[in-house]
matplotlib code that plots the C-alpha trace (Angstrom):
import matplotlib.pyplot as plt

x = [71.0, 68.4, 69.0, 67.2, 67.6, 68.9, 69.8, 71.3, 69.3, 68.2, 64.8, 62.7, 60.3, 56.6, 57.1, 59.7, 58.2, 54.5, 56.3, 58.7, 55.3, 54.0, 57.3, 57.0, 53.6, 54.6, 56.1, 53.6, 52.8, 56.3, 55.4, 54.0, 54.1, 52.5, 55.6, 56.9, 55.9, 55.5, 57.0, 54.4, 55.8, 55.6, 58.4, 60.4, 64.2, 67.7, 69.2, 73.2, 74.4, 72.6, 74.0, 72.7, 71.6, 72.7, 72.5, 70.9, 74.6, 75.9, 72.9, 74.5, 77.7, 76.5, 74.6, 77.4, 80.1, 77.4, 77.5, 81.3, 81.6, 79.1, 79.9, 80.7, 79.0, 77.3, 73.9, 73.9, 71.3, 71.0, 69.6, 67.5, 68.3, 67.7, 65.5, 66.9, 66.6, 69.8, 69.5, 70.2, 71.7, 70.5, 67.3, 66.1, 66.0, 64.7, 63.1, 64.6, 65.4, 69.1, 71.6, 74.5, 77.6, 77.8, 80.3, 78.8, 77.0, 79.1, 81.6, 78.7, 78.0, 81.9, 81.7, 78.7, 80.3, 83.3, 81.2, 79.8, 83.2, 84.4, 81.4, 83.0, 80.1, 81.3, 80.3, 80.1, 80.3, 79.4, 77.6, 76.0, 74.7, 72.8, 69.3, 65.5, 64.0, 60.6, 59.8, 61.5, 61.0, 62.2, 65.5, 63.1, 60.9, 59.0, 59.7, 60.1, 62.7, 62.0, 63.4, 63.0, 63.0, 61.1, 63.2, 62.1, 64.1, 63.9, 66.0, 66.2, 68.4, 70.3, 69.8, 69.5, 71.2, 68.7, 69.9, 66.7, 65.4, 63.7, 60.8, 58.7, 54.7, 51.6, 51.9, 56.0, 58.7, 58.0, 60.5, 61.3, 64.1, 66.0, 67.7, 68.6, 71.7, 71.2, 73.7, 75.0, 73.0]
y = [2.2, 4.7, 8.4, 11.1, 14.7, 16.3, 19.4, 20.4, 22.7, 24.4, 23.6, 27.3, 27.0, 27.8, 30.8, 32.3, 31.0, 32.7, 36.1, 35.7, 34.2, 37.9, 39.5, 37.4, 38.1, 41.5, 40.6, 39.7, 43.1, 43.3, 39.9, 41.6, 38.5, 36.2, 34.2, 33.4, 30.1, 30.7, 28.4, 27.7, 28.4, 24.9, 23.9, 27.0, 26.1, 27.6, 26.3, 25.3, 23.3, 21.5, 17.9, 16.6, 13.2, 11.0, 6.5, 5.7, 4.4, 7.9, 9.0, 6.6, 7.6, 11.6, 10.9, 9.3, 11.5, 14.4, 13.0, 12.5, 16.3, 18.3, 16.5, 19.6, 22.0, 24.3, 25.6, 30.0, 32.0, 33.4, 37.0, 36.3, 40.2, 40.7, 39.8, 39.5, 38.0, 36.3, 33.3, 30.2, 28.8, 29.8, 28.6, 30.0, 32.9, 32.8, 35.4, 34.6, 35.7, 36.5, 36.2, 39.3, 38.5, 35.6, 34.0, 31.0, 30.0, 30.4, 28.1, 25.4, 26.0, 24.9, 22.1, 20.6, 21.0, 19.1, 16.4, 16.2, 15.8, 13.5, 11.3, 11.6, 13.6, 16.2, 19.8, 23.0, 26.2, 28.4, 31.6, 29.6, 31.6, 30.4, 31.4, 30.8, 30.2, 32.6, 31.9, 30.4, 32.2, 30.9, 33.3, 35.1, 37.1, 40.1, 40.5, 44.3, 44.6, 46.5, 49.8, 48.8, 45.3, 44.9, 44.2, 41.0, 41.3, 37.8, 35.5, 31.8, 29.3, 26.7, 24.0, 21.1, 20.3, 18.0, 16.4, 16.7, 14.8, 16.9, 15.9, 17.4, 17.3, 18.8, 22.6, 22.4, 20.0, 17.8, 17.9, 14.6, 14.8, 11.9, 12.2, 15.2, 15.9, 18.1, 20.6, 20.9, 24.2]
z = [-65.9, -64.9, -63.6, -61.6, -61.8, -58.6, -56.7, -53.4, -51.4, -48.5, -47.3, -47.0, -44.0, -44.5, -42.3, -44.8, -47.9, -47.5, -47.4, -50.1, -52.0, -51.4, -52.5, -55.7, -56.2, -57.0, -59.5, -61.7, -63.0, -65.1, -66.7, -69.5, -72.1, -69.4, -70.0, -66.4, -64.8, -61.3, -58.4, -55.8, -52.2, -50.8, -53.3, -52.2, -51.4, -51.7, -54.0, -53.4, -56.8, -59.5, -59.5, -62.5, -63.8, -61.3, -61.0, -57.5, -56.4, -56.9, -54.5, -52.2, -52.4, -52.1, -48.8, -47.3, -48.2, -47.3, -44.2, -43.6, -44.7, -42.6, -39.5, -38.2, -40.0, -38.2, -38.7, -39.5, -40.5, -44.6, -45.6, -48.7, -49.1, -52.6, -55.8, -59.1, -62.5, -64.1, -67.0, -65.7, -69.2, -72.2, -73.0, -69.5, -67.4, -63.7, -61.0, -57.8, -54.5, -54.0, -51.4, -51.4, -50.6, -47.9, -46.5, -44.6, -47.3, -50.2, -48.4, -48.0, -51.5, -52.3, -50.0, -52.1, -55.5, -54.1, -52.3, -56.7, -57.6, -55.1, -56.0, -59.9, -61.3, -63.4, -62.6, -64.2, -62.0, -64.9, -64.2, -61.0, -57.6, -54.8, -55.1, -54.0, -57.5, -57.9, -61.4, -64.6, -67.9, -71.0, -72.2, -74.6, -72.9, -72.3, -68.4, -67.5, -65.1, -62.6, -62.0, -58.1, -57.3, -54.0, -51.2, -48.9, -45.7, -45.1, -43.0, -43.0, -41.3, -42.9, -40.6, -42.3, -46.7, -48.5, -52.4, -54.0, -57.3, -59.7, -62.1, -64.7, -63.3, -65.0, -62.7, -63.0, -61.3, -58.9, -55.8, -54.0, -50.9, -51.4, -48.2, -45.6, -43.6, -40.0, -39.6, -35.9, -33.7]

ax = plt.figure().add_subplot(projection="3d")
ax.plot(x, y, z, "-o")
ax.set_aspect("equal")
plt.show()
């Protein structure tokens, strides 16, 4: 039975993504080993739980219990406040913008990895944060941190939760929404 890679995620309007494009772009000058493999901003999302390797019954069974659970969720507005790096497992390490501590969305994060579980697909929590993914390096690296990570001052809404499938292309992954769920204004 075949599977497909997939996410949960925010989608990042054009409007926020061309700035946070700028922030990341200032970046590049502490990528001293070339080694970062920049996102391009029209694949820019948030990024609320990795699902995994999922059949196309389980993507079924996700959109309708997606549905059923965010019935009444209402739509709120997320700083992306801060940029960081932090390794995603241990073969990869990724330059991201960073949400500080919020409530809304951290409780929309919980309600997807239960939605994951409901559906029976395992999920592992480890280490995990939501985040707007800048730039993946691989664990071993020559990134300077920066003593002062630029600050973007962005805000977008979360209006609308999309599952995502995720492929390898030629200039990075290829994202495909698979389906999208409005929250309420």
């Amino acid at each position: 039975m075949k599977k497909i890679r997939t996410f949960f995620a925010l989608p990042i309007p054009e409007r926020i993504a061309r700035p946070l494009s700028d922030c990341a772009d200032t970046l590049c000058e502490f990528d001293r080993g070339l080694d970062a493999h920049w996102v391009d901003s029209s694949n820019y999302h948030l990024t609320l739980c990795f699902i995994g390797n999922v059949t196309l019954d389980q993507v079924t069974e996700l959109e309708q219990l997606t549905r059923e659970a965010l019935v009444d969720q209402p739509s709120f507005m997320v700083p992306l406040d801060q940029l960081g790096y932090y390794k995603a497992n241990p073969r990869l390490g990724v330059l991201a913008a960073l949400v500080s501590d919020h409530e809304q969305l951290y409780a929309l994060h919980d309600r997807m990895v239960n939605i994951a579980k409901k559906a029976g697909i395992r999920y592992d929590e480890r280490d995990f944060m939501p985040h707007v993914t800048l730039a993946r390096l691989p664990a071993k690296n020559r990134f300077e941190v920066p003593e002062i990570w630029p600050q973007p001052g962005l805000t977008t809404p979360a209006d609308s939760v999309v599952l995502y499938q995720s492929r390898p292309g030629e200039r990075g992954s290829i994202y495909t929404p698979l389906f999208e769920v409005h929250l309420s204004a």
